[in-house]
TILUMFI-175963 format. One record per atom (N, C-alpha, C): residue number from 1; atom name; y, z, x. Coordinates in steps of 0.2 Angstrom, whole numbers. Layout:
lummar->NUM | tifi->CA | py->Y | pz->Z | px->X .
...
END
This chain:
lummar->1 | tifi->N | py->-236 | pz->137 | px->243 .
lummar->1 | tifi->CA | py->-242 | pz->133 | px->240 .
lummar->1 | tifi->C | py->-239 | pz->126 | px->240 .
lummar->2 | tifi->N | py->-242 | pz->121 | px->242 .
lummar->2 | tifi->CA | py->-240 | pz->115 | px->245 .
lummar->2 | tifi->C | py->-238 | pz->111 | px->236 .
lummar->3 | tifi->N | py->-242 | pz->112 | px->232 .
lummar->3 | tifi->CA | py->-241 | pz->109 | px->224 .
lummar->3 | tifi->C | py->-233 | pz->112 | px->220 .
lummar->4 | tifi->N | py->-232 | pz->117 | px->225 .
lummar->4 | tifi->CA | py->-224 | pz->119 | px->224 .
lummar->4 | tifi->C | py->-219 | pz->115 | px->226 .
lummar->5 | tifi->N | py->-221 | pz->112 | px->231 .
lummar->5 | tifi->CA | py->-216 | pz->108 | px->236 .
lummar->5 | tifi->C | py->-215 | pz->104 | px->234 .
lummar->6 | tifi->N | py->-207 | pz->99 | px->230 .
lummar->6 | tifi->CA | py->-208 | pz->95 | px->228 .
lummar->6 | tifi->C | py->-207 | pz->88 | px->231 .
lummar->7 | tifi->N | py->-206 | pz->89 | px->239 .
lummar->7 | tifi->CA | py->-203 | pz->85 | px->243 .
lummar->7 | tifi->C | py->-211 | pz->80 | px->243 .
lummar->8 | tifi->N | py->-208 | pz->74 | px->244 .
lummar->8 | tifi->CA | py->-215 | pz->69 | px->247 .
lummar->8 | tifi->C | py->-216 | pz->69 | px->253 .
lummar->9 | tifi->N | py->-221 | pz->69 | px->254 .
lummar->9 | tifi->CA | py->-224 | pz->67 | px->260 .
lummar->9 | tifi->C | py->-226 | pz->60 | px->263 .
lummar->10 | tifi->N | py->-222 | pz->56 | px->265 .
lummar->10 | tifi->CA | py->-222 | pz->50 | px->265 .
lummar->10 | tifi->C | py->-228 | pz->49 | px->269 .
lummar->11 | tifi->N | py->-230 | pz->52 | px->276 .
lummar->11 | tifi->CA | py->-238 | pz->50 | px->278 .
lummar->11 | tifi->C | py->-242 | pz->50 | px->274 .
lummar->12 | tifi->N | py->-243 | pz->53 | px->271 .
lummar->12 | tifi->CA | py->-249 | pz->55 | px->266 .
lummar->12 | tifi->C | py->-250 | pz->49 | px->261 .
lummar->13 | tifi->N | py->-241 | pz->46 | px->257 .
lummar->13 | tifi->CA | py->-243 | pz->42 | px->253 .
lummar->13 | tifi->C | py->-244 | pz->35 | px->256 .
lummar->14 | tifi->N | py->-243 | pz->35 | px->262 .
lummar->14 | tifi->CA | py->-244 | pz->31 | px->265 .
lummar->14 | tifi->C | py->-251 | pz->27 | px->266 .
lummar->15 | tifi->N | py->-253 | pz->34 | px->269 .
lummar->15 | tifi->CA | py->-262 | pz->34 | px->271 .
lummar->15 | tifi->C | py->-265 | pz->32 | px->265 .
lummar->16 | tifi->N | py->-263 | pz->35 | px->259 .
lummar->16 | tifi->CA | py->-267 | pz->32 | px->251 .
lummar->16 | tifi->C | py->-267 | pz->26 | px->251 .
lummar->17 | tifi->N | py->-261 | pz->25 | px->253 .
lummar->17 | tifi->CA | py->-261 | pz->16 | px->250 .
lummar->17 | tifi->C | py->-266 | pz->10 | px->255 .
lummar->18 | tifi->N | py->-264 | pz->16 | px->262 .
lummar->18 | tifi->CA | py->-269 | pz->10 | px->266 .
lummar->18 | tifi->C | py->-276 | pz->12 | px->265 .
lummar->19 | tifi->N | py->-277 | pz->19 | px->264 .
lummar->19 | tifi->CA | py->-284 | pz->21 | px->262 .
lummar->19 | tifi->C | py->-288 | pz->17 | px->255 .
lummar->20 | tifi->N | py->-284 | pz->14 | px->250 .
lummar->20 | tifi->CA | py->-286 | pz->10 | px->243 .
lummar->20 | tifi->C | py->-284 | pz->4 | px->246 .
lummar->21 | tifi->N | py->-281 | pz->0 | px->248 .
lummar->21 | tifi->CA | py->-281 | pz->-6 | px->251 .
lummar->21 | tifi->C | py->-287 | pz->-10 | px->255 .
lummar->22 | tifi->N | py->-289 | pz->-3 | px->258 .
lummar->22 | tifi->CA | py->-296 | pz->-7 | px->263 .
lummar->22 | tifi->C | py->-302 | pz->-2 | px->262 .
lummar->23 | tifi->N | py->-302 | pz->-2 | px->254 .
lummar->23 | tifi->CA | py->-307 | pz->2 | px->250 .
lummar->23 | tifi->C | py->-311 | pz->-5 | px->246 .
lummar->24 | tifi->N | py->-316 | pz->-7 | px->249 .
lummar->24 | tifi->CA | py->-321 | pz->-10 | px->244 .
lummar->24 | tifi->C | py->-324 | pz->-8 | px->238 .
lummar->25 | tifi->N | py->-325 | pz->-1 | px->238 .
lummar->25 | tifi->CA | py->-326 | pz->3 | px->233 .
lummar->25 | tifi->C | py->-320 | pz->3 | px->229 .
lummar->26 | tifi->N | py->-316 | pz->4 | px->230 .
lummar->26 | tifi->CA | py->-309 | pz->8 | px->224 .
lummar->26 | tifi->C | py->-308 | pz->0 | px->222 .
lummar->27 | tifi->N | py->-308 | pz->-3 | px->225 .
lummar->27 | tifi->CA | py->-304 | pz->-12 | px->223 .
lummar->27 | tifi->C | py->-309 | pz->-13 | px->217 .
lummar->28 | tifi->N | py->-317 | pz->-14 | px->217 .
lummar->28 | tifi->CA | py->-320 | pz->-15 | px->213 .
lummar->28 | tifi->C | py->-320 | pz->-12 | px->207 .
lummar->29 | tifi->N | py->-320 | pz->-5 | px->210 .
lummar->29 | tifi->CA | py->-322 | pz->0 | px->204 .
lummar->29 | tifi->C | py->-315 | pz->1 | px->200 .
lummar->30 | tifi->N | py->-308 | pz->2 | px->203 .
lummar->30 | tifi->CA | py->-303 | pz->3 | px->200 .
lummar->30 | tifi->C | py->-297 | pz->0 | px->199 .
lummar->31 | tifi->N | py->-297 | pz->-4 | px->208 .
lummar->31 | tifi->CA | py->-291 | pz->-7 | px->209 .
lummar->31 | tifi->C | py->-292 | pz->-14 | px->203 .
lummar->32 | tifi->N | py->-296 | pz->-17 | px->205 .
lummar->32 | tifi->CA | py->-295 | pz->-24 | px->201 .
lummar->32 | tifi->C | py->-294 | pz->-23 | px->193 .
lummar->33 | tifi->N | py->-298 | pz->-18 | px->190 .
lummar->33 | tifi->CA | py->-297 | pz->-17 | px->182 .
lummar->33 | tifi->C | py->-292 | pz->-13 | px->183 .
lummar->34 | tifi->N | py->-288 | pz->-12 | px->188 .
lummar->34 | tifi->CA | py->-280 | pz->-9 | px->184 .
lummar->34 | tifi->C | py->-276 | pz->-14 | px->185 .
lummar->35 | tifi->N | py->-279 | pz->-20 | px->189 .
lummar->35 | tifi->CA | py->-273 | pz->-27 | px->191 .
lummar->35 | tifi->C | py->-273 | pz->-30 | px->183 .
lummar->36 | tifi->N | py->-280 | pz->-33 | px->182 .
lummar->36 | tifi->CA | py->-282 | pz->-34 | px->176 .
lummar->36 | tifi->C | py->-279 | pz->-31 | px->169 .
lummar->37 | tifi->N | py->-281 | pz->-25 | px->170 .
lummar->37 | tifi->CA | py->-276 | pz->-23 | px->164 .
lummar->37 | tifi->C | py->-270 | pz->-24 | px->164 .
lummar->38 | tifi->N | py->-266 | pz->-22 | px->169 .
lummar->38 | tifi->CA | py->-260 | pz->-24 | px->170 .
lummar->38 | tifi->C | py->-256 | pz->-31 | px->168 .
lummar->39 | tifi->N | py->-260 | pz->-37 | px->171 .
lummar->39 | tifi->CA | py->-261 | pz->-43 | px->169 .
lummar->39 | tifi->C | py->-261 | pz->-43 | px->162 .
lummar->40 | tifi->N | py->-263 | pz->-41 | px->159 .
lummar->40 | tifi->CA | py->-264 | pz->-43 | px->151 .
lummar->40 | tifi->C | py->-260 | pz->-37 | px->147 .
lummar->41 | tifi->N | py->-256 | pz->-34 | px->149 .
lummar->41 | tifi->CA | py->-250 | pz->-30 | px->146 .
lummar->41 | tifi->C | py->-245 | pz->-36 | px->148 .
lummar->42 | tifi->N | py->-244 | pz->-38 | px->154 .
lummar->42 | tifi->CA | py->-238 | pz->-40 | px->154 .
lummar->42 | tifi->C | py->-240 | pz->-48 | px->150 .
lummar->43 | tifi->N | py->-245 | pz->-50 | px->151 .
lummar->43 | tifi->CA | py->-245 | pz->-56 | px->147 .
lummar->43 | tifi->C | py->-245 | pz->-55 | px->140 .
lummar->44 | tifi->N | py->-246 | pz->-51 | px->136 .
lummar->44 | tifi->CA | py->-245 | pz->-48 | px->128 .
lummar->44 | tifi->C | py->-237 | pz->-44 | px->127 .
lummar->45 | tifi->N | py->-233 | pz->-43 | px->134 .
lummar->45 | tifi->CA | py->-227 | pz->-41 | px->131 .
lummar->45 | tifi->C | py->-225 | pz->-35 | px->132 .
lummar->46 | tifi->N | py->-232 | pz->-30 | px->132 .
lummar->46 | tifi->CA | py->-232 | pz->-25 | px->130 .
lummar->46 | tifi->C | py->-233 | pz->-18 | px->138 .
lummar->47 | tifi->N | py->-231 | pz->-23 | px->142 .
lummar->47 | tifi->CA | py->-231 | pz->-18 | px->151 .
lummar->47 | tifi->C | py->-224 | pz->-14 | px->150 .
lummar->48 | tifi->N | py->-226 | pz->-6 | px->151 .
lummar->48 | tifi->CA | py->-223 | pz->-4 | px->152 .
lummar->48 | tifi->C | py->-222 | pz->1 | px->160 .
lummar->49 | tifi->N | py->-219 | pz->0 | px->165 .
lummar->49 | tifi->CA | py->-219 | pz->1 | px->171 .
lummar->49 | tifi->C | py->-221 | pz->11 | px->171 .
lummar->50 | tifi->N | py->-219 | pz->14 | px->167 .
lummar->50 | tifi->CA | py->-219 | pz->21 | px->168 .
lummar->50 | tifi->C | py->-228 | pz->21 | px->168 .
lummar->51 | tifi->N | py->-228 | pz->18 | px->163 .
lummar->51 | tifi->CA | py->-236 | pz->19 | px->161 .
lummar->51 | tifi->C | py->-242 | pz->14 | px->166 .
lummar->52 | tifi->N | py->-238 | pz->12 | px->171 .
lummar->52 | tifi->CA | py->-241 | pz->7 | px->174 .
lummar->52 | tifi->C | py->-241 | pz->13 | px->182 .
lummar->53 | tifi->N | py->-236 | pz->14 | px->182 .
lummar->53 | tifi->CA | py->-238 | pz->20 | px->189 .
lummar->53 | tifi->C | py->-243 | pz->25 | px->187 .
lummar->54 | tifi->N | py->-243 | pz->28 | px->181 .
lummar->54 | tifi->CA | py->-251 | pz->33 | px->178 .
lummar->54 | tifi->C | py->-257 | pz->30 | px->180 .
lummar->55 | tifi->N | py->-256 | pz->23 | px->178 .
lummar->55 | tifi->CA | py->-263 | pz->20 | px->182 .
lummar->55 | tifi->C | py->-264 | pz->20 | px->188 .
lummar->56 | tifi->N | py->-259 | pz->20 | px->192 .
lummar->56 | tifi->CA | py->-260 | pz->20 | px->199 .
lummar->56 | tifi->C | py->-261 | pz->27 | px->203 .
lummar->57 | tifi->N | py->-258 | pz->32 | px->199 .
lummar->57 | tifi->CA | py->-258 | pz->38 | px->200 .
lummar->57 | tifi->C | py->-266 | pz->41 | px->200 .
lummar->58 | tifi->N | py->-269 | pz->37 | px->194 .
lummar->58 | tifi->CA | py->-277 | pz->38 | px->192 .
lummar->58 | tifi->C | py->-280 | pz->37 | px->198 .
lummar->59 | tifi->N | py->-278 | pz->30 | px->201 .
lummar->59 | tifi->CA | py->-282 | pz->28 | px->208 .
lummar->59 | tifi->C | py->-280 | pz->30 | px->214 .
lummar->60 | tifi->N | py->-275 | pz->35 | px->215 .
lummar->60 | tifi->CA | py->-273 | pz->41 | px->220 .
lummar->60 | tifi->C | py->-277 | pz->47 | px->219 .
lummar->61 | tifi->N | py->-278 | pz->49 | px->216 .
lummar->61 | tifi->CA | py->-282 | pz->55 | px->212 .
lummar->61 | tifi->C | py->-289 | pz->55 | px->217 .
lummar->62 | tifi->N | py->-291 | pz->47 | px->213 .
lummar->62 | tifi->CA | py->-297 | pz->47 | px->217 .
lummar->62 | tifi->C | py->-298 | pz->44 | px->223 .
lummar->63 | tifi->N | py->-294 | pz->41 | px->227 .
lummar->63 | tifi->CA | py->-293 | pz->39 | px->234 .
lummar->63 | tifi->C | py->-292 | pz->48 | px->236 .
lummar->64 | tifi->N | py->-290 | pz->52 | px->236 .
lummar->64 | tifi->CA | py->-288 | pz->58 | px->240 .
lummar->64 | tifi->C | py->-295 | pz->61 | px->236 .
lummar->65 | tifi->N | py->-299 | pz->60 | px->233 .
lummar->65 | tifi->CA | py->-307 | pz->64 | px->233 .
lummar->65 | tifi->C | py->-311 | pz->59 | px->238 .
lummar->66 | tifi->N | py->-310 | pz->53 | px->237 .
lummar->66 | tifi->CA | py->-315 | pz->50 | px->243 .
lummar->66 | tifi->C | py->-314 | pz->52 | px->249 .
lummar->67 | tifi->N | py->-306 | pz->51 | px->251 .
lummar->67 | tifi->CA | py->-303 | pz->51 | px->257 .
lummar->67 | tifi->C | py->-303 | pz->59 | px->260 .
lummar->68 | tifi->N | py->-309 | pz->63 | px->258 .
lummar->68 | tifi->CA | py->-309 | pz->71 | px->259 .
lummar->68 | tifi->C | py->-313 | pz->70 | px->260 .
lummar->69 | tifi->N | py->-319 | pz->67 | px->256 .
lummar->69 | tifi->CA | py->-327 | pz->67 | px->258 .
lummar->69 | tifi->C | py->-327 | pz->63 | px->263 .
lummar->70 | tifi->N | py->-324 | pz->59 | px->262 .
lummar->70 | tifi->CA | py->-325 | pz->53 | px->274 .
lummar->70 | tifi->C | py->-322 | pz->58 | px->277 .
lummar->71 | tifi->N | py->-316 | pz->59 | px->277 .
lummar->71 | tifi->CA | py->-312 | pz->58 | px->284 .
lummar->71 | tifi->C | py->-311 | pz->66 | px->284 .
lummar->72 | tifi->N | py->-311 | pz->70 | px->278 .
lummar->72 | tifi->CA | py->-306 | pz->79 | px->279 .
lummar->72 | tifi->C | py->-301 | pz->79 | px->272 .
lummar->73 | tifi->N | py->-301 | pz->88 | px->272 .
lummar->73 | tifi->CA | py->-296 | pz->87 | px->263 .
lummar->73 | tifi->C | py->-289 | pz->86 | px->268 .
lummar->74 | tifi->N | py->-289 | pz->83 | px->262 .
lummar->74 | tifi->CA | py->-280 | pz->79 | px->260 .
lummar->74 | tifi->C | py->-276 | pz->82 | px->256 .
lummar->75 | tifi->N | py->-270 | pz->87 | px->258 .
lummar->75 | tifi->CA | py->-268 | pz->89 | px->253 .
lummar->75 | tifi->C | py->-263 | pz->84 | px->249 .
lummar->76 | tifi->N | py->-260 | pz->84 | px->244 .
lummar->76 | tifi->CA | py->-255 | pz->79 | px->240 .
lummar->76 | tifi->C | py->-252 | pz->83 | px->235 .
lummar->77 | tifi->N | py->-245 | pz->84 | px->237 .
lummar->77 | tifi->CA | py->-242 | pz->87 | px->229 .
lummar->77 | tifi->C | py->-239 | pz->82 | px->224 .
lummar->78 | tifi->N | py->-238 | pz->82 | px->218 .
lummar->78 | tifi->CA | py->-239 | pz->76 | px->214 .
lummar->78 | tifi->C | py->-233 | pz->71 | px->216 .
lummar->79 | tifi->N | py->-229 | pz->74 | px->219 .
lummar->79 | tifi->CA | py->-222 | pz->70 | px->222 .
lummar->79 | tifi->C | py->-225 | pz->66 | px->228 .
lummar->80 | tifi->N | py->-231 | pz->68 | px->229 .
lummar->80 | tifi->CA | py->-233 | pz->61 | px->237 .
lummar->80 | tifi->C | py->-238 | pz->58 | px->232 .
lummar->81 | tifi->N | py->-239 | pz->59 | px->226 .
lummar->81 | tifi->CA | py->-247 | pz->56 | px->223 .
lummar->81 | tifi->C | py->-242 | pz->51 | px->221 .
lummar->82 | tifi->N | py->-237 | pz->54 | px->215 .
lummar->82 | tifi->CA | py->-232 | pz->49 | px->213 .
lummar->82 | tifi->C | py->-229 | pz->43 | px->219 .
lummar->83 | tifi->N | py->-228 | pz->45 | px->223 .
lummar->83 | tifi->CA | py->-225 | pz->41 | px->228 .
lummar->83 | tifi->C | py->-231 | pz->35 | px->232 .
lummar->84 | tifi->N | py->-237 | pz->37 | px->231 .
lummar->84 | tifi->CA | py->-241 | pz->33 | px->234 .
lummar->84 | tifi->C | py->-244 | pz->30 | px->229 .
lummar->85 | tifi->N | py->-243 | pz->30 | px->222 .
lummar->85 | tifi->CA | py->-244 | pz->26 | px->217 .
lummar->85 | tifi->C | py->-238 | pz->20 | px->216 .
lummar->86 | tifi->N | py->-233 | pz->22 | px->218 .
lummar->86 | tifi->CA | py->-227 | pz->18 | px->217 .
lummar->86 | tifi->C | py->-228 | pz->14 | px->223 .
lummar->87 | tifi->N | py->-231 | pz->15 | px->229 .
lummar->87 | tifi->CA | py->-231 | pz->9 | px->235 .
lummar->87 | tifi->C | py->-238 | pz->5 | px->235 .
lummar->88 | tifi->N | py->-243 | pz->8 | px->229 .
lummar->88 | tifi->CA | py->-246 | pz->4 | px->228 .
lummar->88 | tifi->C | py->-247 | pz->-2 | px->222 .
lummar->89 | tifi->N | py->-239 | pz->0 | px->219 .
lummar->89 | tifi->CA | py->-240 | pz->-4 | px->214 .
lummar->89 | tifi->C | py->-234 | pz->-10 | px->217 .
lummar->90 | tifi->N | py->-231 | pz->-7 | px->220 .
lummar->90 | tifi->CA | py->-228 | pz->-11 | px->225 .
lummar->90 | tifi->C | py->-233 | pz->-18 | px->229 .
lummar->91 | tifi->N | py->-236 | pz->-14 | px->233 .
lummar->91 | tifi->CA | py->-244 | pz->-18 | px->237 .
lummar->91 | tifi->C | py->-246 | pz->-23 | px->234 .
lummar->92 | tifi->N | py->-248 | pz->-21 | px->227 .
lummar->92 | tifi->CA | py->-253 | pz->-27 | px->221 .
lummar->92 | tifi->C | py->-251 | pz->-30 | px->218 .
lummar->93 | tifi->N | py->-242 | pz->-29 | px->217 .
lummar->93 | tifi->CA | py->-238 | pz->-32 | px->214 .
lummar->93 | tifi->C | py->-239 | pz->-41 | px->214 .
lummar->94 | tifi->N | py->-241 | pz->-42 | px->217 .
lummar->94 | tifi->CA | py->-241 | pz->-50 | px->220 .
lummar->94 | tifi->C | py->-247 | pz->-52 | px->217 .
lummar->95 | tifi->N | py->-254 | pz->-49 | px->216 .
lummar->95 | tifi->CA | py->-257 | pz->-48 | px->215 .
lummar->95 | tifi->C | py->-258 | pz->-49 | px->208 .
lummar->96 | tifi->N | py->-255 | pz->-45 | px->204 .
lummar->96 | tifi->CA | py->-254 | pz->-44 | px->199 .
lummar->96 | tifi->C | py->-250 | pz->-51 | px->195 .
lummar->97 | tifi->N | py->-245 | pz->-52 | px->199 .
lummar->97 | tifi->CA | py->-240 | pz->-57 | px->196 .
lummar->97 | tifi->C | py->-246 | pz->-64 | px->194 .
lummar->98 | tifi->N | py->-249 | pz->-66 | px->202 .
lummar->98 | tifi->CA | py->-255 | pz->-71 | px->201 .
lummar->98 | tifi->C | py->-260 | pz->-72 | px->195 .
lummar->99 | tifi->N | py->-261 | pz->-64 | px->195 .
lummar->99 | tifi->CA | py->-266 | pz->-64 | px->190 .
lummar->99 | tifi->C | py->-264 | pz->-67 | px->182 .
lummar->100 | tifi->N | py->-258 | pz->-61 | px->181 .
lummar->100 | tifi->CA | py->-253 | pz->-65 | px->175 .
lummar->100 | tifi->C | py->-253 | pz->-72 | px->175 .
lummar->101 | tifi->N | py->-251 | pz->-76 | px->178 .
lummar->101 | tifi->CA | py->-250 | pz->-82 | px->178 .
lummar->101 | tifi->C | py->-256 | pz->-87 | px->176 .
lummar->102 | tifi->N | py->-261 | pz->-85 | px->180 .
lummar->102 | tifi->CA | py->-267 | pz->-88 | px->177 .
lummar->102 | tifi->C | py->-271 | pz->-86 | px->171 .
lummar->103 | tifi->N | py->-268 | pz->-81 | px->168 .
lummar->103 | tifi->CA | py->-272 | pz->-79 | px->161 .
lummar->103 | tifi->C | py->-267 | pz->-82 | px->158 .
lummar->104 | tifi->N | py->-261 | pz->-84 | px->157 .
lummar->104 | tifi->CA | py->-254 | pz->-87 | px->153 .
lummar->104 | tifi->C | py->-256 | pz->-94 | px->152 .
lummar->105 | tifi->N | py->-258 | pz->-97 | px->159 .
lummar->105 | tifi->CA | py->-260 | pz->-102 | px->162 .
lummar->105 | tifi->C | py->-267 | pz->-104 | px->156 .
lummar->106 | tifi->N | py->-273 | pz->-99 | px->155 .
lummar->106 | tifi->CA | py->-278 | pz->-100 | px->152 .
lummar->106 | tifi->C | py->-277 | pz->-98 | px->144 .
lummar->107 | tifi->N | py->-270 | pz->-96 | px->141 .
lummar->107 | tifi->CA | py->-270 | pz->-94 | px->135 .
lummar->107 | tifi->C | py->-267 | pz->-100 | px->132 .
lummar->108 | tifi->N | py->-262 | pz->-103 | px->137 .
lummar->108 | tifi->CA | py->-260 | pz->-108 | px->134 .
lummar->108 | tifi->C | py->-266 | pz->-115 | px->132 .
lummar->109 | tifi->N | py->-272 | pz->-116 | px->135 .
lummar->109 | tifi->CA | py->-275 | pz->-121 | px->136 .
lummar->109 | tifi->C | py->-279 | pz->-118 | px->129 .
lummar->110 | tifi->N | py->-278 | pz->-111 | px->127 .
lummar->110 | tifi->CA | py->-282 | pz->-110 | px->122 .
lummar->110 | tifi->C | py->-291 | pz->-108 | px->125 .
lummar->111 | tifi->N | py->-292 | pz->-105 | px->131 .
lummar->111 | tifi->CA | py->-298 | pz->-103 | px->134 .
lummar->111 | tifi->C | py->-296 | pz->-96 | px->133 .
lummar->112 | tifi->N | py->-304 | pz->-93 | px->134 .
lummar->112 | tifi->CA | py->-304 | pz->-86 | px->135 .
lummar->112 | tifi->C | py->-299 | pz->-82 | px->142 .
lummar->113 | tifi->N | py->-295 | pz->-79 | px->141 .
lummar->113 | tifi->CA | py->-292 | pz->-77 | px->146 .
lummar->113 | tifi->C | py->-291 | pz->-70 | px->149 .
lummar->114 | tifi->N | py->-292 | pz->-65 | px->144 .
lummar->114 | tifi->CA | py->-293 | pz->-58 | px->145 .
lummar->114 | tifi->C | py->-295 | pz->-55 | px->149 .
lummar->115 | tifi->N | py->-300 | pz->-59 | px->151 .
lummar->115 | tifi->CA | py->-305 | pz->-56 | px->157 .
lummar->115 | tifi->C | py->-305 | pz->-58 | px->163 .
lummar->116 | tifi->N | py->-300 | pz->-63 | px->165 .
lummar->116 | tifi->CA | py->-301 | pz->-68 | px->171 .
lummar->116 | tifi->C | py->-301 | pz->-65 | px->175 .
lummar->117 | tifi->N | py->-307 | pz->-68 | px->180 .
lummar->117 | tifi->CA | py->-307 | pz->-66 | px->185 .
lummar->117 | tifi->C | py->-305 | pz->-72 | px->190 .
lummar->118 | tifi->N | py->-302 | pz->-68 | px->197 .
lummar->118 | tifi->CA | py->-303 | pz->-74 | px->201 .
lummar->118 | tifi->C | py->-306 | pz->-74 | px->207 .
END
């Protein structure tokens, strides 16, 4: 059974990450509000990296449901889900740092910052 196998599958986590990257849907619906969130953990102190792959591993979950209904099922054992949450958080890292900056940027002038969008 493939969910026994602990070994990653590095295509697969692969595929995720490109499959969520040039996802108009996942970026809107998932990817940006977990940058944002993300963003305002590390601005309040309170980012903690294990619990920041859990999020990514959320929008792996749901990348390999969409990525069945387009293309074929995708099998994933949680060591390739884990592993393609980890290159995505790698991916958006930049992203995210940007993001950080500009709500730091808005908390010091004393504006709303929470919710920045850019």
């Amino acid at each position: 059974m493939a969910y026994r196998d602990p070994r990653v599958d590095e295509v697969i986590a692969r595929e995720l990450a490109i499959y969520v990257a040039n996802s108009g849907d996942l970026y809107r619906q998932m990817t940006r509000p977990t940058i944002l969130a993300l963003s305002r953990r590390r601005v309040n102190k309170t980012y903690d990296a294990k619990l920041a792959v859990k999020a990514w591993e959320n929008i792996a979950e749901e990348a390999i449901k969409r990525y069945t209904k387009e293309y074929g099922k995708i099998v994933a054992n949680p060591a390739t889900r884990n592993a393609a949450a980890k290159e995505m958080m790698e991916d958006w890292d930049g992203e995210i740092r940007d993001t950080t900056a500009e709500m730091l940027k808005l908390k010091k002038a004393g504006k709303a910052w929470s919710m920045s969008q850019r």
